[in-house]
N, C-alpha and C positions, 0 to 999 in steps of 0.2 A: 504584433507587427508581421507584416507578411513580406515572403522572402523574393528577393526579385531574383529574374534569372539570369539566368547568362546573358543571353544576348540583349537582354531589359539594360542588365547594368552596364554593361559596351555603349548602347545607344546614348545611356544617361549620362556615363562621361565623357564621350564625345561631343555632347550636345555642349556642357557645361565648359568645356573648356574651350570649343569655337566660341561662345558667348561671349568667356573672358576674353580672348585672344583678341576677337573682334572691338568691345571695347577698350581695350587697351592700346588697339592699334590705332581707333579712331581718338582719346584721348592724345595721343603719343605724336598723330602726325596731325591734327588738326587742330590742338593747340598751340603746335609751332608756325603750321602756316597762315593759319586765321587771324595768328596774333601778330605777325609780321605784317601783312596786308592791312591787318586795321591802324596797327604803329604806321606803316610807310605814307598811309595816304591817299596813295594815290588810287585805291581799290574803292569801287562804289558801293552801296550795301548789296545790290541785286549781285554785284560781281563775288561779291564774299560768302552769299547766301550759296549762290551756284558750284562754289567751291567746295563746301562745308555736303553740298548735296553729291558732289561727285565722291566725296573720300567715302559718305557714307555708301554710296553705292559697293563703295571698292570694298569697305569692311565686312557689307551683308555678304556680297560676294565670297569672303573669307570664310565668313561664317559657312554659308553652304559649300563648300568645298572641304570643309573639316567638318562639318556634319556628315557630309555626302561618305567622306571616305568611312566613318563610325557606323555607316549604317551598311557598307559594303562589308565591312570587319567582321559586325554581327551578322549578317547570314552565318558566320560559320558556327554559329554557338546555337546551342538550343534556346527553343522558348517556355519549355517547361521549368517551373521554378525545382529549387534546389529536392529532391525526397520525393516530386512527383512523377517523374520519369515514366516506368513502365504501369505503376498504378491508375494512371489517368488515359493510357491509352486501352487499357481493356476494360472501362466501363461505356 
């Protein structure tokens, strides 16, 4: 197995945790509000759809913004994996 680097593994858990956050957040608030609209009635399917499209907007958005900063993070780390440091820049 090959070793990842620093700023490899920074990118990979920030990726992974906007992912979750993101779904969690669209689980969290769109099945309270989608499910009140569809319970009350008075919401049409087009109106519910639109709804369901705007949260998801809101969560991609989360997502990039917590990707965004993981990847600002990792500039500060190297990209050489762990043992290859100075070896790999003099060949």
């Amino acid at each position: 197995m090959h070793a990842l680097s620093p700023a490899r593994r920074v990118r990979r858990t920030f990726m992974r945790l906007g992912q979750s956050i993101a779904i969690i957040a669209f689980l969290a608030i769109a099945g309270d509000v989608l499910f009140e609209q569809w319970i009350a009635g008075y919401a049409s399917a087009f109106f519910i759809f639109g709804t369901a499209c705007l949260i998801a907007a809101a969560c991609t958005a989360l997502f990039a913004i917590i990707a965004m900063i993981g990847l600002v993070a990792s500039s500060a780390f190297s990209d050489d994996p762990p043992g290859f440091g100075s070896e790999r820049r003099d060949r």
